[in-house]
PDB file with SEQRES, HELIX, SHEET and CRYST1 records, atoms N, CA, C and O in Angstrom:
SEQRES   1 A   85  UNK UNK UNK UNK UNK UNK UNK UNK UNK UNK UNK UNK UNK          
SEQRES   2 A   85  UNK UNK UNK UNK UNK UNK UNK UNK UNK UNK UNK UNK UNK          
SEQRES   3 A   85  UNK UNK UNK UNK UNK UNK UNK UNK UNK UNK UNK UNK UNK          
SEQRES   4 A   85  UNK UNK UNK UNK UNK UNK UNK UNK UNK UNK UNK UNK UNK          
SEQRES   5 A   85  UNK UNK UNK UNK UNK UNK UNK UNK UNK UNK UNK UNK UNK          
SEQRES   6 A   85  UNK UNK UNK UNK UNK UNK UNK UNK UNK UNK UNK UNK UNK          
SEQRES   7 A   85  UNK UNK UNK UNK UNK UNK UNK                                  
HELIX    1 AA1 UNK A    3  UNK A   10  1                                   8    
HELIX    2 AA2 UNK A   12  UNK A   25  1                                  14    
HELIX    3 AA3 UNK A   27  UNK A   36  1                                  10    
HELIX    4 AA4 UNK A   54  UNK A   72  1                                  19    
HELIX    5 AA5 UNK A   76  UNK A   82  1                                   7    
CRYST1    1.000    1.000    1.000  90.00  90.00  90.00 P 1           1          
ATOM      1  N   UNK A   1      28.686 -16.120   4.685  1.00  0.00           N  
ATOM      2  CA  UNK A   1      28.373 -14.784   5.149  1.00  0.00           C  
ATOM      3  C   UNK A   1      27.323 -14.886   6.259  1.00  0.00           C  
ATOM      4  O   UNK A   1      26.247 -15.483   6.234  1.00  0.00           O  
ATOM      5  N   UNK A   2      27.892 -14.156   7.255  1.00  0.00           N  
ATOM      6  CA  UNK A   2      26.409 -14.440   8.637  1.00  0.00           C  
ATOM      7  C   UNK A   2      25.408 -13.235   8.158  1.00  0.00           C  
ATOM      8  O   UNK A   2      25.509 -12.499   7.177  1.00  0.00           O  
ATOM      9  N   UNK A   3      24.578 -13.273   9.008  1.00  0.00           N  
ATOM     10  CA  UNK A   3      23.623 -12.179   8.869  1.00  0.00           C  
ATOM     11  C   UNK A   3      24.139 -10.847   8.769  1.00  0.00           C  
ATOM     12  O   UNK A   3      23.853 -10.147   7.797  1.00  0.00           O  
ATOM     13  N   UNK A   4      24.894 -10.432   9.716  1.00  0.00           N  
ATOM     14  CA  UNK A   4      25.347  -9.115  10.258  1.00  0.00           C  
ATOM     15  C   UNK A   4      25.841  -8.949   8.951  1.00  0.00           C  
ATOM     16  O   UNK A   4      24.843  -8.677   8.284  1.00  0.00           O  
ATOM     17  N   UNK A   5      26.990  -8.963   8.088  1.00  0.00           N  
ATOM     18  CA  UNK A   5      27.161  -9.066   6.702  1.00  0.00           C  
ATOM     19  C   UNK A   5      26.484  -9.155   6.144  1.00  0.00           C  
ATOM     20  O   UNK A   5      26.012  -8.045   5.902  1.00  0.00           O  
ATOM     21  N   UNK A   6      25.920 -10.030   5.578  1.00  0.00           N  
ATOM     22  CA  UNK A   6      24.425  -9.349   4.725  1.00  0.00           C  
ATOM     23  C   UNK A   6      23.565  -8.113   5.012  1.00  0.00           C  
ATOM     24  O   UNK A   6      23.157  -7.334   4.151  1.00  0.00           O  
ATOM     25  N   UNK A   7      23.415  -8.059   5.892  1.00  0.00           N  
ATOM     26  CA  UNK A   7      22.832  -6.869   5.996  1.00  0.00           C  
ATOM     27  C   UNK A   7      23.542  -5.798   5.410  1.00  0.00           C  
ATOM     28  O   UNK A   7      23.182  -5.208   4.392  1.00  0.00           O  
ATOM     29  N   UNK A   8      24.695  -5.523   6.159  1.00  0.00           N  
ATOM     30  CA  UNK A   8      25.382  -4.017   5.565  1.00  0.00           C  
ATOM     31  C   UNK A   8      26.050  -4.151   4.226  1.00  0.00           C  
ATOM     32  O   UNK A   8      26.550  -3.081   3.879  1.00  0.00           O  
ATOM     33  N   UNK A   9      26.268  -5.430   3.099  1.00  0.00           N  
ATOM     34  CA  UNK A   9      26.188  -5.560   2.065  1.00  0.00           C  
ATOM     35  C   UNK A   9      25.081  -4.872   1.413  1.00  0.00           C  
ATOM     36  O   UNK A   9      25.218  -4.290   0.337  1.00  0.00           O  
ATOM     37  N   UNK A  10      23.391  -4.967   2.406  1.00  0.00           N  
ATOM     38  CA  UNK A  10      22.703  -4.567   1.711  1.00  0.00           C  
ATOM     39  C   UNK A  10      21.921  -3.141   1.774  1.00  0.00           C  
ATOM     40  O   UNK A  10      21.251  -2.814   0.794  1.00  0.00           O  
ATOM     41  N   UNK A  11      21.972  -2.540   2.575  1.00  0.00           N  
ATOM     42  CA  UNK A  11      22.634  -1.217   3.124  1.00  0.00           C  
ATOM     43  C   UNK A  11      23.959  -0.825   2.443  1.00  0.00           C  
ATOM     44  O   UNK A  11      23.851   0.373   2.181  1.00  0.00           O  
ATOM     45  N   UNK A  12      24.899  -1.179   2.123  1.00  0.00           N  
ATOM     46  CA  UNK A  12      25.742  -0.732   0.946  1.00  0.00           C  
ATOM     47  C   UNK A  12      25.349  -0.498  -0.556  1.00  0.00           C  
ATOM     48  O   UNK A  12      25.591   0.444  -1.309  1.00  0.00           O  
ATOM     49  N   UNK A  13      24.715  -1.580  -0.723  1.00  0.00           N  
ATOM     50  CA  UNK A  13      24.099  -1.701  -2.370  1.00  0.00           C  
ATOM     51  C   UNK A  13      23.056  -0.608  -1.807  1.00  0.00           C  
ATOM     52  O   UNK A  13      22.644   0.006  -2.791  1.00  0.00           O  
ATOM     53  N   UNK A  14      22.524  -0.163  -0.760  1.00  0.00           N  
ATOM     54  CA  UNK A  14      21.246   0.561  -1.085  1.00  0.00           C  
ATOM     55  C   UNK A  14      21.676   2.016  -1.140  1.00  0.00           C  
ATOM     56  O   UNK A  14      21.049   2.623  -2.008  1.00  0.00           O  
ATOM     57  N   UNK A  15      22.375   2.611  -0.614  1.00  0.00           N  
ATOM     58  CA  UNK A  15      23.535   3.369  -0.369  1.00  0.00           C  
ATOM     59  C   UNK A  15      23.887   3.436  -1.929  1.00  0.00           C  
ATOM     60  O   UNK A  15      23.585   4.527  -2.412  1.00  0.00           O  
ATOM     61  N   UNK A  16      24.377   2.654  -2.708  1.00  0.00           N  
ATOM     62  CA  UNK A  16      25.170   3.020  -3.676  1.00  0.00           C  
ATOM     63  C   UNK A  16      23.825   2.905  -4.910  1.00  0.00           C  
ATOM     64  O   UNK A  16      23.614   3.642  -5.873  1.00  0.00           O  
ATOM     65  N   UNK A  17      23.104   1.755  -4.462  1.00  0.00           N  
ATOM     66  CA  UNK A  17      22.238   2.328  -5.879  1.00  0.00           C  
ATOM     67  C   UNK A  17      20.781   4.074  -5.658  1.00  0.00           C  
ATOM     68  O   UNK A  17      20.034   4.549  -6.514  1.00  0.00           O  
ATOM     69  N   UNK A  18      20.943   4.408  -4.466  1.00  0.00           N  
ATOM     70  CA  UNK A  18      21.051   5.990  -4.593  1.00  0.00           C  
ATOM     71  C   UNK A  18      21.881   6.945  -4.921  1.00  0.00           C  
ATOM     72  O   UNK A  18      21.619   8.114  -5.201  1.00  0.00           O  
ATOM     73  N   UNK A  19      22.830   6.443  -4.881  1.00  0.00           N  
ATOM     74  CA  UNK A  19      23.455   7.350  -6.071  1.00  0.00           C  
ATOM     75  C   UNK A  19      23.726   7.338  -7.579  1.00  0.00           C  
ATOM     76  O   UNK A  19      23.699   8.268  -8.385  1.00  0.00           O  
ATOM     77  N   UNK A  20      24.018   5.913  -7.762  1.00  0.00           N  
ATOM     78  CA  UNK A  20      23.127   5.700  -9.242  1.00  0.00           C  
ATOM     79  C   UNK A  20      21.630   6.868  -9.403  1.00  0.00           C  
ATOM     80  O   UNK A  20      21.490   7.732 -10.269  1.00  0.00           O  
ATOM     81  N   UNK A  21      20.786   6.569  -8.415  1.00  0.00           N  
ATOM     82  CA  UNK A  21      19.553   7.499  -8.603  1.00  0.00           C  
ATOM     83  C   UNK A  21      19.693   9.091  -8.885  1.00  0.00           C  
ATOM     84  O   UNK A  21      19.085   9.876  -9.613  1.00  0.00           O  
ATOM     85  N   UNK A  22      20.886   9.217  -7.881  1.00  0.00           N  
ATOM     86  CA  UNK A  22      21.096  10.694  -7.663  1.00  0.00           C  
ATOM     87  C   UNK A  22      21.171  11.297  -8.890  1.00  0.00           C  
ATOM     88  O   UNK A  22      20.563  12.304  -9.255  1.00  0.00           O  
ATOM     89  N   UNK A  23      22.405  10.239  -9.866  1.00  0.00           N  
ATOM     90  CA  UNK A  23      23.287  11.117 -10.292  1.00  0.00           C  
ATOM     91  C   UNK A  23      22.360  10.892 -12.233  1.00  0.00           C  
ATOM     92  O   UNK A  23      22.458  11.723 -13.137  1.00  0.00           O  
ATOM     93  N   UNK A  24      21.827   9.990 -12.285  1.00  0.00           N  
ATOM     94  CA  UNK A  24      20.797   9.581 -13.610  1.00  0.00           C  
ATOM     95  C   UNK A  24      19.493  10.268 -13.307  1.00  0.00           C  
ATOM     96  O   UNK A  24      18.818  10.337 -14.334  1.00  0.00           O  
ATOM     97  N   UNK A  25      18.931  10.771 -12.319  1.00  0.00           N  
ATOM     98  CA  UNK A  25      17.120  10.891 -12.063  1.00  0.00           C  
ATOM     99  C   UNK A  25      17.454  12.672 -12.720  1.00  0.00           C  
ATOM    100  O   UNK A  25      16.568  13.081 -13.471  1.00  0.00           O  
ATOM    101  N   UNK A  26      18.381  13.440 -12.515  1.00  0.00           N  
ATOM    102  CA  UNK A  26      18.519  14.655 -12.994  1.00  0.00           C  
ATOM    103  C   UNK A  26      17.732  15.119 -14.419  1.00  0.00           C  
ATOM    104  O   UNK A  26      17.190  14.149 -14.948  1.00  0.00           O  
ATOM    105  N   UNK A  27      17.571  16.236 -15.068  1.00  0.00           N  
ATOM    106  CA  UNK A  27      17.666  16.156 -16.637  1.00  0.00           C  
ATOM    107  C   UNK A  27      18.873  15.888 -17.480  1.00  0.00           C  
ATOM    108  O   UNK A  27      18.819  15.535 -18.659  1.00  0.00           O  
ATOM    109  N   UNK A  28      20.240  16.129 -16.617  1.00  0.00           N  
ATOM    110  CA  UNK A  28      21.244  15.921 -17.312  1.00  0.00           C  
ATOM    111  C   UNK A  28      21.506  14.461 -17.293  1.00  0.00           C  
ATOM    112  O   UNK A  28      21.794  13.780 -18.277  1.00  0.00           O  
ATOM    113  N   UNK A  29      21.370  14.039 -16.025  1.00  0.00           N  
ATOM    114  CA  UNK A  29      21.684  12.321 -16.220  1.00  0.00           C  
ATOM    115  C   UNK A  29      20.784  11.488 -16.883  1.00  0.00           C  
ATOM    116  O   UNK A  29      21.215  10.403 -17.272  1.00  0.00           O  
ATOM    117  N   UNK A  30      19.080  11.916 -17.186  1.00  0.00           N  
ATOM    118  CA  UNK A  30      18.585  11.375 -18.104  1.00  0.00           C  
ATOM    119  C   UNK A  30      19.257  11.418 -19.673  1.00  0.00           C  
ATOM    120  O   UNK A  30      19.490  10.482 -20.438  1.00  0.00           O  
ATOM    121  N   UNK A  31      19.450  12.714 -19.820  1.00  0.00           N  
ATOM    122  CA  UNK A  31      20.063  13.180 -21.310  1.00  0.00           C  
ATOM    123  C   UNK A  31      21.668  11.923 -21.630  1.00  0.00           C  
ATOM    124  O   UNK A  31      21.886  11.288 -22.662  1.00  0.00           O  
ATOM    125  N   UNK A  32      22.113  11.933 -20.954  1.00  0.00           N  
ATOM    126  CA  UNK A  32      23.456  11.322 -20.470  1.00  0.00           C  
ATOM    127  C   UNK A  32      22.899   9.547 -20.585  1.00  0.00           C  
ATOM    128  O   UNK A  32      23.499   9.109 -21.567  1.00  0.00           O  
ATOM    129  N   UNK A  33      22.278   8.746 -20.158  1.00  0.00           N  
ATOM    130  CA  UNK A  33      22.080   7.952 -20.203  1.00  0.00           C  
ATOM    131  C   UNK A  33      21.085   7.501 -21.607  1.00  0.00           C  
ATOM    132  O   UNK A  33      21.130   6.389 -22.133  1.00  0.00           O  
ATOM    133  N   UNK A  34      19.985   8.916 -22.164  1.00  0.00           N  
ATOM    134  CA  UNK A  34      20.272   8.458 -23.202  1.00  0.00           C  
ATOM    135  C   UNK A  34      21.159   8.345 -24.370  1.00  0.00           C  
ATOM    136  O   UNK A  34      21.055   7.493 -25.251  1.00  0.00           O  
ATOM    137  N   UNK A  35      22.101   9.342 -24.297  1.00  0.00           N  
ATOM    138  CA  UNK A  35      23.087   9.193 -24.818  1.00  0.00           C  
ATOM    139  C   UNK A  35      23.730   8.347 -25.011  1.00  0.00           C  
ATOM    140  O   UNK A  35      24.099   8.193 -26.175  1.00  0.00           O  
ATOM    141  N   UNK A  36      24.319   7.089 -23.655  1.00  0.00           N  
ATOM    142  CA  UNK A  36      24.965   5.772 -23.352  1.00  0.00           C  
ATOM    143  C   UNK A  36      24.310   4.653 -24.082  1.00  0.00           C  
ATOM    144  O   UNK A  36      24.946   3.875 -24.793  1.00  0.00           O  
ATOM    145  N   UNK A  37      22.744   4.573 -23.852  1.00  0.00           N  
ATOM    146  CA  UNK A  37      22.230   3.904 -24.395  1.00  0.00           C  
ATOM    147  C   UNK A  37      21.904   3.928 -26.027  1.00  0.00           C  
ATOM    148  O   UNK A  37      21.281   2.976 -26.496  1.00  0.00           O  
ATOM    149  N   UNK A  38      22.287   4.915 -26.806  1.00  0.00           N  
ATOM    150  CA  UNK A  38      22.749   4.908 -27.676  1.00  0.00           C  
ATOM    151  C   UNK A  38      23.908   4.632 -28.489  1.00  0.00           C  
ATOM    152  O   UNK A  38      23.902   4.078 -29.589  1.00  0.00           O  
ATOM    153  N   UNK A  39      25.048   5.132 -27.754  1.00  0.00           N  
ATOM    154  CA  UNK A  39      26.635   4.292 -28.212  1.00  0.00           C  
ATOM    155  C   UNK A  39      26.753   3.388 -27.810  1.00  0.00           C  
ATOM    156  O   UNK A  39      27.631   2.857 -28.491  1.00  0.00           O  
ATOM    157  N   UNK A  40      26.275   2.359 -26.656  1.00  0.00           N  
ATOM    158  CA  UNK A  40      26.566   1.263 -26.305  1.00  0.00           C  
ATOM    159  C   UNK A  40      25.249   0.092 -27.010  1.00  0.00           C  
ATOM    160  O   UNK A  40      25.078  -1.071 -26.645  1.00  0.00           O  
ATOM    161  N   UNK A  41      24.641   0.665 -27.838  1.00  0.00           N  
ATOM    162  CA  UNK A  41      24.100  -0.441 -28.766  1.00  0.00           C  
ATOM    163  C   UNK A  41      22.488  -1.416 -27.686  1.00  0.00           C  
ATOM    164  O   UNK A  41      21.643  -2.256 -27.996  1.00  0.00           O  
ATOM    165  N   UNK A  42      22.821  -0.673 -26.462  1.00  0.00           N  
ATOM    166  CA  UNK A  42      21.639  -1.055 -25.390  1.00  0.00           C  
ATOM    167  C   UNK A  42      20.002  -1.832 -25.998  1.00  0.00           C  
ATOM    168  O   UNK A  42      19.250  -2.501 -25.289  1.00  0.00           O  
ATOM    169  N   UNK A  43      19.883  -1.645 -26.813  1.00  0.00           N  
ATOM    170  CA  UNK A  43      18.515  -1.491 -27.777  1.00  0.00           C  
ATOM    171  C   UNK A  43      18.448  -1.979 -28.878  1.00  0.00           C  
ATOM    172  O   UNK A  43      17.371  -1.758 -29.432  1.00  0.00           O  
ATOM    173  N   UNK A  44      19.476  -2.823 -29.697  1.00  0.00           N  
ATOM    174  CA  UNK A  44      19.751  -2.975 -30.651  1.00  0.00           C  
ATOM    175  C   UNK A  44      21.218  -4.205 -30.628  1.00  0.00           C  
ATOM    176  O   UNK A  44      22.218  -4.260 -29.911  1.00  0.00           O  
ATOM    177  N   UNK A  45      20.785  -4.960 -31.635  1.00  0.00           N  
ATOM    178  CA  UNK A  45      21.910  -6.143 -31.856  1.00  0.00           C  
ATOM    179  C   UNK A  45      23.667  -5.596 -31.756  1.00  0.00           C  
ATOM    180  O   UNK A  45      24.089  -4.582 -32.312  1.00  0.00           O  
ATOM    181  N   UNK A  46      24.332  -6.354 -31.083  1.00  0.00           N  
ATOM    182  CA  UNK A  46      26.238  -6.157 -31.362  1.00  0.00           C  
ATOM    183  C   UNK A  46      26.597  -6.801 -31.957  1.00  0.00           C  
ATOM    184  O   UNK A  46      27.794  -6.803 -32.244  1.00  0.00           O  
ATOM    185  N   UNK A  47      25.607  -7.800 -32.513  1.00  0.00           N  
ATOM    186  CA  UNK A  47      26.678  -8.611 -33.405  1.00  0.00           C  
ATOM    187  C   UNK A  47      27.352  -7.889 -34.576  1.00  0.00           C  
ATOM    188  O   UNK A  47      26.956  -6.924 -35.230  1.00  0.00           O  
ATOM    189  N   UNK A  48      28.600  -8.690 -34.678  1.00  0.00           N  
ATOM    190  CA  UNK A  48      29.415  -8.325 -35.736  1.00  0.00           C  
ATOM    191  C   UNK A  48      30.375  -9.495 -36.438  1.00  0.00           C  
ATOM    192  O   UNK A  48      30.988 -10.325 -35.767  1.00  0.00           O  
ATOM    193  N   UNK A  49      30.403  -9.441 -37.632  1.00  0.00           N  
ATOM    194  CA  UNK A  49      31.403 -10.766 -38.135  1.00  0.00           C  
ATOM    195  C   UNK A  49      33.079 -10.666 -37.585  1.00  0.00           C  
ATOM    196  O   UNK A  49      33.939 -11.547 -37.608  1.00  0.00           O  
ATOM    197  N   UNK A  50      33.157  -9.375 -37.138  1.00  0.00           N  
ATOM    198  CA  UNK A  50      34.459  -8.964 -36.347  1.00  0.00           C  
ATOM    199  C   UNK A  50      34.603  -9.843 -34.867  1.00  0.00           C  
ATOM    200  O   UNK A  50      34.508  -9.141 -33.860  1.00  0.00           O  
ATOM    201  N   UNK A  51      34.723 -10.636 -34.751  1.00  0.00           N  
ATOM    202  CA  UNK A  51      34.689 -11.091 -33.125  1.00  0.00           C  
ATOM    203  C   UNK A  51      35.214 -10.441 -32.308  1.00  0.00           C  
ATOM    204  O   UNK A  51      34.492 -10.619 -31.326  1.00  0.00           O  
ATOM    205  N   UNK A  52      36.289  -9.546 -31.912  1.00  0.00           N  
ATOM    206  CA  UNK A  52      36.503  -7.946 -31.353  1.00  0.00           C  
ATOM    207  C   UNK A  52      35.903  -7.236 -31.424  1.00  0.00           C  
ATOM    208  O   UNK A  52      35.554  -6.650 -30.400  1.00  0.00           O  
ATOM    209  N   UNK A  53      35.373  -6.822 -32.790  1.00  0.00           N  
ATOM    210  CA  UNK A  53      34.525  -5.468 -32.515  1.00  0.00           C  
ATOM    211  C   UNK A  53      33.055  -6.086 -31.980  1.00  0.00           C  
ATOM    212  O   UNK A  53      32.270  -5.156 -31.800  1.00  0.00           O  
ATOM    213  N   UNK A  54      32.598  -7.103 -31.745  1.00  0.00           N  
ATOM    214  CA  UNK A  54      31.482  -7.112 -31.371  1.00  0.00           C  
ATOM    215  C   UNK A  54      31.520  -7.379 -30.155  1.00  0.00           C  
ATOM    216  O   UNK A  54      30.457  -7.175 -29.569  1.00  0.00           O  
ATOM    217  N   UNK A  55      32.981  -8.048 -29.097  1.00  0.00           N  
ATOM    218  CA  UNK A  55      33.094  -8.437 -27.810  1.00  0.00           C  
ATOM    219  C   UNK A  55      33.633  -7.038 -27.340  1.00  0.00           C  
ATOM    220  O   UNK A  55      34.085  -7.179 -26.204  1.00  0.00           O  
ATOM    221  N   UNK A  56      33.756  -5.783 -27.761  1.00  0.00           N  
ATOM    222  CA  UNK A  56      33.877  -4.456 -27.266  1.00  0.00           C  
ATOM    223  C   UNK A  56      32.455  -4.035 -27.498  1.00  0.00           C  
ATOM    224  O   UNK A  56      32.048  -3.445 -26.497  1.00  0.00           O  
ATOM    225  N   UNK A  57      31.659  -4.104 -28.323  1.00  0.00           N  
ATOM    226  CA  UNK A  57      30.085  -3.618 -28.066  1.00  0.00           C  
ATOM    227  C   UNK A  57      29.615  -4.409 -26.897  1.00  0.00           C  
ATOM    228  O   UNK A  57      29.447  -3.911 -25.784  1.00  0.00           O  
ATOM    229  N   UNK A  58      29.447  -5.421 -27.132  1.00  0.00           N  
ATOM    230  CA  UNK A  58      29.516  -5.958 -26.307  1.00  0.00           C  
ATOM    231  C   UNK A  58      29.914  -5.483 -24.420  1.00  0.00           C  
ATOM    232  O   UNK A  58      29.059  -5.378 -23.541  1.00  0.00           O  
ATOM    233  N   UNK A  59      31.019  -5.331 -24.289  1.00  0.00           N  
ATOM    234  CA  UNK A  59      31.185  -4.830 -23.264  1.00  0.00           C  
ATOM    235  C   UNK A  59      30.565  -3.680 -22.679  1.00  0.00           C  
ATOM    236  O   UNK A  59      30.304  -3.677 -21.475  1.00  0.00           O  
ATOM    237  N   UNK A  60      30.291  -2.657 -23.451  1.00  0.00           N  
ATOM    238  CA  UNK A  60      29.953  -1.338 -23.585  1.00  0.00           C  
ATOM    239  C   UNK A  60      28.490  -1.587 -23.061  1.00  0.00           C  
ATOM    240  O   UNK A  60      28.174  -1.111 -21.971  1.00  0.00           O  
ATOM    241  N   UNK A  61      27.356  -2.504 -23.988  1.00  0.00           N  
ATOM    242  CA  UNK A  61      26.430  -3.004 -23.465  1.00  0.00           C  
ATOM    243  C   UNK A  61      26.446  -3.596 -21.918  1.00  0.00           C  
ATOM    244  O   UNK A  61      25.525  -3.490 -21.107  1.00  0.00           O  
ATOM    245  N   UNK A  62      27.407  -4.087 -21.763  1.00  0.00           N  
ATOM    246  CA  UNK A  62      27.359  -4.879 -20.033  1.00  0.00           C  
ATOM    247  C   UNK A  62      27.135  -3.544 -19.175  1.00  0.00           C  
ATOM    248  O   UNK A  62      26.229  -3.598 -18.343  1.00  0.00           O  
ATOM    249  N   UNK A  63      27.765  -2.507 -19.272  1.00  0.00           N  
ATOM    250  CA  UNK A  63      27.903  -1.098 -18.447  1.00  0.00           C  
ATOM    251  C   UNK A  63      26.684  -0.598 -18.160  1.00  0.00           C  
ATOM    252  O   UNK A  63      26.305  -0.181 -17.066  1.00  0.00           O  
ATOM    253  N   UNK A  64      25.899  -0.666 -19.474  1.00  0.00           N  
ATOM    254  CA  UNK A  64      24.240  -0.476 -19.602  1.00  0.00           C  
ATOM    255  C   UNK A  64      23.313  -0.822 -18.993  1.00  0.00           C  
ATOM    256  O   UNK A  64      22.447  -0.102 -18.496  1.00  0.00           O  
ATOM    257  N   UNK A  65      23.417  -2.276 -18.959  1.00  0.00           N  
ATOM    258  CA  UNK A  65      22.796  -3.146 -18.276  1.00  0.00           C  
ATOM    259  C   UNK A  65      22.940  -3.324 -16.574  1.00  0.00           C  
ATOM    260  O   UNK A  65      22.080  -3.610 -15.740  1.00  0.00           O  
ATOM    261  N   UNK A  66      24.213  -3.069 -16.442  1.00  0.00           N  
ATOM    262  CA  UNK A  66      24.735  -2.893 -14.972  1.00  0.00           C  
ATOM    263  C   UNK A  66      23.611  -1.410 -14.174  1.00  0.00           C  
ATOM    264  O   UNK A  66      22.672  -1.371 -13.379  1.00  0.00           O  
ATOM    265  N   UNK A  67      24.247  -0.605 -14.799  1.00  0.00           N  
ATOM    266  CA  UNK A  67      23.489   0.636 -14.613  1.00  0.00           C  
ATOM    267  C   UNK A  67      22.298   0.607 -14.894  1.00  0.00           C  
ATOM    268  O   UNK A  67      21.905   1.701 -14.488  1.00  0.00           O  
ATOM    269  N   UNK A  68      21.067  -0.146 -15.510  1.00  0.00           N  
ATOM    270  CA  UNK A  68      19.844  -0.026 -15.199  1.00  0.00           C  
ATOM    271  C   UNK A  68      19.454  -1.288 -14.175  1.00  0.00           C  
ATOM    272  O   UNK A  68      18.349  -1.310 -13.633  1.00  0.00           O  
ATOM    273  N   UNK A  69      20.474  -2.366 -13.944  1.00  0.00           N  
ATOM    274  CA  UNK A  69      19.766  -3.025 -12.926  1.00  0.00           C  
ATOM    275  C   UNK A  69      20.233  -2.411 -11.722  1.00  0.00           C  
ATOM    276  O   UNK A  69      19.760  -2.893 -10.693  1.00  0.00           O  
ATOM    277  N   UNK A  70      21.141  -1.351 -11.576  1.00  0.00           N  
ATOM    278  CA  UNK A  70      21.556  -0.986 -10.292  1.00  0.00           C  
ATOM    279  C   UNK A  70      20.574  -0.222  -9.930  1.00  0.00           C  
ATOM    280  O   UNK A  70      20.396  -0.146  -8.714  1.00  0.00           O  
ATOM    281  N   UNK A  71      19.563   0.639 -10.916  1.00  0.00           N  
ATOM    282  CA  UNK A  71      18.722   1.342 -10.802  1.00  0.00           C  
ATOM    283  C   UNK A  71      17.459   1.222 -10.499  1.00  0.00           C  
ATOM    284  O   UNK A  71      16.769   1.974  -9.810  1.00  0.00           O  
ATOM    285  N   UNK A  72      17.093  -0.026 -11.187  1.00  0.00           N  
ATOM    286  CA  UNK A  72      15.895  -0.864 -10.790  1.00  0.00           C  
ATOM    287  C   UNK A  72      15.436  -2.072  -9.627  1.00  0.00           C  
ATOM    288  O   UNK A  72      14.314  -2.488  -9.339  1.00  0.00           O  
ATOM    289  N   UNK A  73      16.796  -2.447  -9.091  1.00  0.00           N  
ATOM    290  CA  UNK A  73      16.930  -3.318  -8.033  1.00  0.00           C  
ATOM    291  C   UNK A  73      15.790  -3.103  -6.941  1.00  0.00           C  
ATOM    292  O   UNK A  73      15.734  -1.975  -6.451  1.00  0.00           O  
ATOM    293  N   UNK A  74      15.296  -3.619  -6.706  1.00  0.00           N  
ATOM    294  CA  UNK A  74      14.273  -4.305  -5.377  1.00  0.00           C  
ATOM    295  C   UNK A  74      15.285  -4.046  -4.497  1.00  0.00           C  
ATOM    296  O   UNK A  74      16.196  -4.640  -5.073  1.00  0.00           O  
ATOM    297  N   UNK A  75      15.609  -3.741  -3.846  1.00  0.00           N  
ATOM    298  CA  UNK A  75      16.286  -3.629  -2.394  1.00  0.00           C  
ATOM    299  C   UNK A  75      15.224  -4.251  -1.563  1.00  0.00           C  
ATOM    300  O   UNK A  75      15.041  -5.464  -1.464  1.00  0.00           O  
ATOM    301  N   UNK A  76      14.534  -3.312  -0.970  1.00  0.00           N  
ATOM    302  CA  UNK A  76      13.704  -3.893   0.261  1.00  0.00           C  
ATOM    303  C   UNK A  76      13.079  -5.059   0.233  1.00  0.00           C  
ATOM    304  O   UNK A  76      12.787  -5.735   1.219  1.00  0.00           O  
ATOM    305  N   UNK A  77      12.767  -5.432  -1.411  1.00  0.00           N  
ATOM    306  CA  UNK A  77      12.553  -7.071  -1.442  1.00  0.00           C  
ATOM    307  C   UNK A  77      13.636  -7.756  -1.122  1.00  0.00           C  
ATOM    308  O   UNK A  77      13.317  -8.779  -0.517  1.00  0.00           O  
ATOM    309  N   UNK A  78      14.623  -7.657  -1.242  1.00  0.00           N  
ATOM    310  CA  UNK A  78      15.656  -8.242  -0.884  1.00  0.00           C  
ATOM    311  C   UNK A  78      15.885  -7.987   0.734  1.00  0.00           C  
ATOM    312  O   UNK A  78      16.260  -9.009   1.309  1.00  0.00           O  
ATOM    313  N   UNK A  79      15.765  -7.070   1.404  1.00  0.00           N  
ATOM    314  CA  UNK A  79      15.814  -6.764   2.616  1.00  0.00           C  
ATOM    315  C   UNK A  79      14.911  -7.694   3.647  1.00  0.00           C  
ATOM    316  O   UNK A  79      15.301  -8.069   4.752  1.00  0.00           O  
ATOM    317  N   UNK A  80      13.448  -8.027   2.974  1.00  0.00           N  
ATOM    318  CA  UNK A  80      12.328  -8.215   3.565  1.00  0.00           C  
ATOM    319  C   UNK A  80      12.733 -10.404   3.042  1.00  0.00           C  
ATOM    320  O   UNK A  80      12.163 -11.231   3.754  1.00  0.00           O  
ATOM    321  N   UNK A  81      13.340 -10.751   2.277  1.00  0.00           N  
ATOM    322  CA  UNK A  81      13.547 -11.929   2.108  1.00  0.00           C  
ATOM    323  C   UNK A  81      14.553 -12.313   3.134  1.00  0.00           C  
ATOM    324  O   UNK A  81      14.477 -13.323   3.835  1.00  0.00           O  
ATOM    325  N   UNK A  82      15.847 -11.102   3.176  1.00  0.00           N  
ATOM    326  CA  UNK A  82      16.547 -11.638   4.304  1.00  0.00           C  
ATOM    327  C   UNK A  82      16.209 -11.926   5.485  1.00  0.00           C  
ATOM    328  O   UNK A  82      16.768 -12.835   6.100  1.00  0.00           O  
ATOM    329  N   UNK A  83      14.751 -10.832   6.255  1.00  0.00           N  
ATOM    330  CA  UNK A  83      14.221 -11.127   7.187  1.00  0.00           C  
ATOM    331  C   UNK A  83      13.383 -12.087   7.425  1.00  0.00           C  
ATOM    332  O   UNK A  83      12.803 -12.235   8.500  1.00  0.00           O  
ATOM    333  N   UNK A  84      13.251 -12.851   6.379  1.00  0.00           N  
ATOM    334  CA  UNK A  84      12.431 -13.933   6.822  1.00  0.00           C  
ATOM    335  C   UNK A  84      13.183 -15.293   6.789  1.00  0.00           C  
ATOM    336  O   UNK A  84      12.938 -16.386   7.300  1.00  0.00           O  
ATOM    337  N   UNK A  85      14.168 -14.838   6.017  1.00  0.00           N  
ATOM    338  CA  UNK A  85      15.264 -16.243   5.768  1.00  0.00           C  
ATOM    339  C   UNK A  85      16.018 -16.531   7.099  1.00  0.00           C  
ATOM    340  O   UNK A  85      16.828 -17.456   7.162  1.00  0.00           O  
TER     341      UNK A  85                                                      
END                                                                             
């Protein structure tokens, strides 16, 4: 990937994790996410002696996790590393 690509990769991710912001920073998308983080087990063990039912908690958890690192991401650290790299 040259520069020019990276960049608007990262300008894309920044772009998209504002709307992650948009659409969670609300009262409803707080309410909503705690909600998620409640059925998807976010906070609490998946294991299960079921090896399915725990690789579907499991999954459910990945969604969680996706969505708070999309939320928490450093961008401009990342922006400000590319500029020096």
């Amino acid at each position: 990937m040259d520069r020019e690509q990276i960049e608007n990769s990262l300008n894309n991710l920044e772009s998209l994790q504002q709307a992650y912001n948009k659409v969670f920073d609300s009262v409803e998308g707080r309410r909503v996410l705690e909600d998620l983080e409640r059925v998807t087990l976010l906070n609490t063990t998946t294991f299960n002696s079921d090896a399915l039912i725990m690789a579907f908690q499991e999954g459910g958890r990945a969604v969680m996790l996706h969505i708070n690192s999309m939320r928490k991401m450093n961008i401009k650290l990342m922006k400000e590393v590319q500029d020096d790299g």
